[in-house]
C-alpha positions as CSV (number, residue, x, y, z in Angstrom):
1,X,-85.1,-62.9,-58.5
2,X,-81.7,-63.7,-56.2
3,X,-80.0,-61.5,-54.6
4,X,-76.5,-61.8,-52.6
5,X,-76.1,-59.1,-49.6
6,X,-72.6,-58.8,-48.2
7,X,-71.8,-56.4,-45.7
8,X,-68.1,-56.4,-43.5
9,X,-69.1,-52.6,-43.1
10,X,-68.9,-52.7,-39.0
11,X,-67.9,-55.5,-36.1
12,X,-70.0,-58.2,-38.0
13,X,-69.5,-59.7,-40.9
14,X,-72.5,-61.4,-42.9
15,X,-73.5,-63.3,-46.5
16,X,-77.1,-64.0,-47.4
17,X,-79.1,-64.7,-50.1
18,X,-82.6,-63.5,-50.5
19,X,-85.0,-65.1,-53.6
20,X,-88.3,-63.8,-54.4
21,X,-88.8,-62.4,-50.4
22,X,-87.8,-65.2,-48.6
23,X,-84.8,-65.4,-47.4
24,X,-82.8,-68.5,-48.6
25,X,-79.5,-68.5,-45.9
26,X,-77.8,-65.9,-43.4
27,X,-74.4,-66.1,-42.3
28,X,-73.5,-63.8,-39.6
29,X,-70.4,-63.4,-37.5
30,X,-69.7,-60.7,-34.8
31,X,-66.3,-61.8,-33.2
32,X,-62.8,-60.7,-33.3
33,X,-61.6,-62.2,-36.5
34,X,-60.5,-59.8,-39.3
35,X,-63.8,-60.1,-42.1
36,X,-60.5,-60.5,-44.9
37,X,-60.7,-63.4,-42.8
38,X,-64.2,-64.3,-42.7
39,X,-66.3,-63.1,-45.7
40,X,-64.9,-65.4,-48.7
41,X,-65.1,-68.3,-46.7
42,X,-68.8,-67.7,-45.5
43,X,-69.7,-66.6,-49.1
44,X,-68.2,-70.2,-49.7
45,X,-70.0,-72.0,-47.1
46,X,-73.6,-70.4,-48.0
47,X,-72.6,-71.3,-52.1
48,X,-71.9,-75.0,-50.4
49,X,-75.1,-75.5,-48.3
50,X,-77.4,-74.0,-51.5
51,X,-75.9,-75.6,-54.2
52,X,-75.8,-72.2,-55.4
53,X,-74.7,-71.3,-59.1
54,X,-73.4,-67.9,-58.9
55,X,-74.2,-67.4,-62.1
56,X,-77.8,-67.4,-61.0
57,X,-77.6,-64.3,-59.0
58,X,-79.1,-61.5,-60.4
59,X,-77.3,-58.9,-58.4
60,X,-74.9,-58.1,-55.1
61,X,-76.2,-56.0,-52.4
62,X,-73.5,-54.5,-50.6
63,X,-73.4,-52.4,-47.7
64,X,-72.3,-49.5,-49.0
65,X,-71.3,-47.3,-45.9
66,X,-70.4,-45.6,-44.0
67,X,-68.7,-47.7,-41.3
68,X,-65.0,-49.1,-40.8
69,X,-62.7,-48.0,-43.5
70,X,-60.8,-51.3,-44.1
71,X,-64.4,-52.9,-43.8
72,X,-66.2,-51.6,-46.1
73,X,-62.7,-52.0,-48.6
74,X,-63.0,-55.6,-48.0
75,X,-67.0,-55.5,-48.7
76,X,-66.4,-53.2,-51.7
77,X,-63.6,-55.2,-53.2
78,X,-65.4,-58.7,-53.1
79,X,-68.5,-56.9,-54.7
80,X,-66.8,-55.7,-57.3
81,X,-64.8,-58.7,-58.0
82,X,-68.1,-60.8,-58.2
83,X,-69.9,-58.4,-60.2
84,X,-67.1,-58.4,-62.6
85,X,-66.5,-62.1,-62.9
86,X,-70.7,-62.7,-62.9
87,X,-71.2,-59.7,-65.0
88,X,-73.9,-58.6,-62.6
89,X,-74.8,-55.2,-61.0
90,X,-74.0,-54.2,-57.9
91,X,-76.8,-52.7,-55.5
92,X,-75.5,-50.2,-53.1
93,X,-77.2,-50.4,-49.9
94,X,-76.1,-47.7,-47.1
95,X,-74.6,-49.5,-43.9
96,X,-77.7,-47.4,-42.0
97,X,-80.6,-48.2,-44.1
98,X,-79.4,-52.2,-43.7
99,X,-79.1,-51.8,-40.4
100,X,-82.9,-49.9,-39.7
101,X,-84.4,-52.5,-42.3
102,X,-83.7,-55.3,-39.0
103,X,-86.7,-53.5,-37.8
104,X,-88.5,-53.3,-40.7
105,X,-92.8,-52.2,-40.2
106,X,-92.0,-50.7,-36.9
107,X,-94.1,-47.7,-35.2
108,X,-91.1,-46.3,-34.2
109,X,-88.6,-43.8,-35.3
110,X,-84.9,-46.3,-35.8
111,X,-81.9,-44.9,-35.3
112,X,-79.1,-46.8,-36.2
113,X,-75.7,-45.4,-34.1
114,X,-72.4,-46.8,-35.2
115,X,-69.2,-45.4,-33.5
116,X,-67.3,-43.6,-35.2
117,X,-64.6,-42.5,-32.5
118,X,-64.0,-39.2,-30.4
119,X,-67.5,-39.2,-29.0
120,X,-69.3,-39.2,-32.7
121,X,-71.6,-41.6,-34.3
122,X,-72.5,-42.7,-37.7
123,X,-76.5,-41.8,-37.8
124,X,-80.0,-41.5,-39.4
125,X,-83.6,-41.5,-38.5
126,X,-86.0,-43.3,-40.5
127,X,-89.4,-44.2,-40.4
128,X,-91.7,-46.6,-41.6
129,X,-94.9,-46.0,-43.8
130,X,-97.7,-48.0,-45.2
131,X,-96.5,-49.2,-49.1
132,X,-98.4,-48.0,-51.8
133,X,-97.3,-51.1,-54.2
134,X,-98.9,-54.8,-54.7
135,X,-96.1,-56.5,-52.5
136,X,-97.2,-54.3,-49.2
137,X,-94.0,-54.7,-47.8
138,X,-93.6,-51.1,-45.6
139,X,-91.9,-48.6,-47.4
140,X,-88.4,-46.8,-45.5
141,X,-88.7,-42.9,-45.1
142,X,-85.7,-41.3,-44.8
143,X,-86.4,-38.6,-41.8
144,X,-83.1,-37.6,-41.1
145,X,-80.0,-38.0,-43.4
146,X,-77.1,-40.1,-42.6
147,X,-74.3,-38.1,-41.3
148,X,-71.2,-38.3,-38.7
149,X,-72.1,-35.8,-35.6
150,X,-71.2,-35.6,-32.1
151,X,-73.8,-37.8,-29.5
152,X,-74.8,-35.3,-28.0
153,X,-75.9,-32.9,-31.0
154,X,-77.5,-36.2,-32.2
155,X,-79.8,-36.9,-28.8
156,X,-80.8,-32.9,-28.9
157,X,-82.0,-33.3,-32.2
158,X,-83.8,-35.8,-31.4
159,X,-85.7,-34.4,-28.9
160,X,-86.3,-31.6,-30.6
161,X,-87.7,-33.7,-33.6
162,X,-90.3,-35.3,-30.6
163,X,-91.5,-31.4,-29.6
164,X,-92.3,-31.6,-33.5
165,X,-94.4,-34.2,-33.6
166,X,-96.2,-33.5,-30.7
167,X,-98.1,-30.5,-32.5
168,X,-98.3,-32.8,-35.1
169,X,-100.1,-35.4,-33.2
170,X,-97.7,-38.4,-34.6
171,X,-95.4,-38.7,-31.8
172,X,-93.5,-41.8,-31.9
173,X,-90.5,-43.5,-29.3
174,X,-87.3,-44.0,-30.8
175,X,-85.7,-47.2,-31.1
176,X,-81.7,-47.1,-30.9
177,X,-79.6,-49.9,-32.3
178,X,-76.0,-50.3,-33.6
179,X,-72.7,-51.5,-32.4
180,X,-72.7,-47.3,-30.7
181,X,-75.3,-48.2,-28.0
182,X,-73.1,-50.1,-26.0
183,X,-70.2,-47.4,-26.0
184,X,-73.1,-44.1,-25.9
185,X,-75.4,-46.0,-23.9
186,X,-74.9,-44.2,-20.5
187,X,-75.2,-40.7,-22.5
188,X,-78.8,-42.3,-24.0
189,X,-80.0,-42.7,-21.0
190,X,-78.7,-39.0,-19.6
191,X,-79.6,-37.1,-22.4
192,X,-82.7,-38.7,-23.9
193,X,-85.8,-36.6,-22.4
194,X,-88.4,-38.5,-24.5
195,X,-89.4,-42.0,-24.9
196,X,-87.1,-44.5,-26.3
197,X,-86.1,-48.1,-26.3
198,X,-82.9,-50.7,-27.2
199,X,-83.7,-52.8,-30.2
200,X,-83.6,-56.5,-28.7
201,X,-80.1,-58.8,-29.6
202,X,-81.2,-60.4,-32.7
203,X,-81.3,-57.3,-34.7
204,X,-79.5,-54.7,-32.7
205,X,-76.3,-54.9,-35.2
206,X,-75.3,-55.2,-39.2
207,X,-77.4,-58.4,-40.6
208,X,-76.8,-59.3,-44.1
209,X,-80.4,-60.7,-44.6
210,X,-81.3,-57.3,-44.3
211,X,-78.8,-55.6,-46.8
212,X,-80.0,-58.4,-49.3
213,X,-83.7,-58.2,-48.5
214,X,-83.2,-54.1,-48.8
215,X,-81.1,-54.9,-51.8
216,X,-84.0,-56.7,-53.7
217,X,-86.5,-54.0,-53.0
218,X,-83.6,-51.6,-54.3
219,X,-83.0,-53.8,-57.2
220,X,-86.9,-53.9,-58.5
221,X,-86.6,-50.3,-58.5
222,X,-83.5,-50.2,-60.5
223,X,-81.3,-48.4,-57.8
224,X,-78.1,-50.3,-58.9
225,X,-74.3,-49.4,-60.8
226,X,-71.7,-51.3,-62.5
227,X,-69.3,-52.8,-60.5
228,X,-66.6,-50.9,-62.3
229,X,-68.8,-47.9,-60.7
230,X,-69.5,-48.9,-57.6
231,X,-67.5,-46.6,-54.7
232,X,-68.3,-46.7,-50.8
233,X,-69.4,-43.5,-48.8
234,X,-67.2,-43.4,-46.0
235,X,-69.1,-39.9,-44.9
236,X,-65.8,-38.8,-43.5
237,X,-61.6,-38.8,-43.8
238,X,-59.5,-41.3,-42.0
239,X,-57.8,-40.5,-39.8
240,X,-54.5,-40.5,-42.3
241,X,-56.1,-38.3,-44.1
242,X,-57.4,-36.2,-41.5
243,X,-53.7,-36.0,-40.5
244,X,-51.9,-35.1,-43.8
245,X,-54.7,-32.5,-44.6
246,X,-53.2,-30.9,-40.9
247,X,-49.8,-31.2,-42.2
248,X,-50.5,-29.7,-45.3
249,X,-52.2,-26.9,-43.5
250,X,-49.2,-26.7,-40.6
């Protein structure tokens, strides 16, 4: 089984192919460069150093959002466009879940922060459990759904969910990663009155290994659509929505 992940959902832009668990190539790049400018010619570069036949892919993992509008256009477009001309499916993997799959078996509760302007944050909490199937790879638990909130709603949460698990006996620290640490980490540290930690620079933002590794687990399970079908969750308006919908109401 091969799988492509894509994913220009955030800062970075990333290609990589995973085949059978091991991951083939990664292509990663977190710099100023628009990803209409960066993602075709890495997905080029990663076909050239594999020899790859695209007609070999199984499937396209895409992030799926939420994240940067015009990003996850790009990513959604190329996806489509591949699974179209491949006639393959398209595996939607949300931006989060890639992004807590970097720290994939932890103990820890992840919670991926992207920025999402005006003092809110993309989020989730997840969790890792012991798998149940003949692969053993740990399974992703969903402990709090992704959603757009305001930091600091987000940081009380969290330590309520920690009072929780206190009575429960499973208390675990949290581990924050994401492009939104370095804009919220101040707040973090202000806010936070339980134990928590920075995930470490190789896997503290978007890695397309991940969405593709995620994707094939996704994939074996059947989670996938049609390209035609294929739509990202942007979780929110933009902003020109936003203001035509005040407009409208004005």
């Amino acid at each position: 089984m091969k799988i492509l992940g894509l994913d220009s959902s955030g800062l970075v832009a990333g290609v990589a192919v995973v085949e059978d668990g091991i991951l083939l190539a990664e292509y990663n790049v977190n710099y100023k460069k628009t990803h209409s400018q960066t993602l075709l010619p890495m997905l080029d570069e990663v076909r050239k150093m594999l020899e790859l036949d695209m007609d070999t892919i199984d499937a396209v993992a895409v992030a799926s959002g939420p994240g940067s509008f015009t990003g996850l256009r790009i990513g959604a477009a190329t996806a489509k466009g591949l699974g179209l001309a491949l006639d393959k499916p398209i595996v939607e993997v949300p931006t989060l879940e890639g992004l807590a799959y970097n720290l994939c078996g932890t103990k820890g509760r992840v919670c991926p922060l992207m920025d999402a302007r005006r003092n809110q944050v993309y989020t989730a909490v997840y969790e890792f459990v012991e798998g149940n199937t003949s692969d053993k790879l740990p399974i992703l638990r969903v402990a709090e759904p992704q959603a757009a909130m305001d930091i600091e709603e987000l940081l009380a949460k969290l330590n309520v969910l920690d009072e929780k698990a206190l009575e429960c006996q499973e208390r675990r620290p949290v581990i924050f990663l994401g492009d939104g640490v370095s804009v919220y980490h101040e707040i973090i540290r202000e806010k936070m009155t339980i134990p928590y930690l920075f995930a470490p620079a190789n896997a503290n933002r978007q890695r397309a290994g991940s969405i593709a590794a995620l994707g094939e687990v996704y994939f074996r399970a059947g989670r996938t659509v049609s390209a035609a079908e294929h739509r990202p969750e942007y979780l929110r308006q933009s902003q020109a929505e936003r203001e035509l919908a005040q407009k409208e109401r004005a």
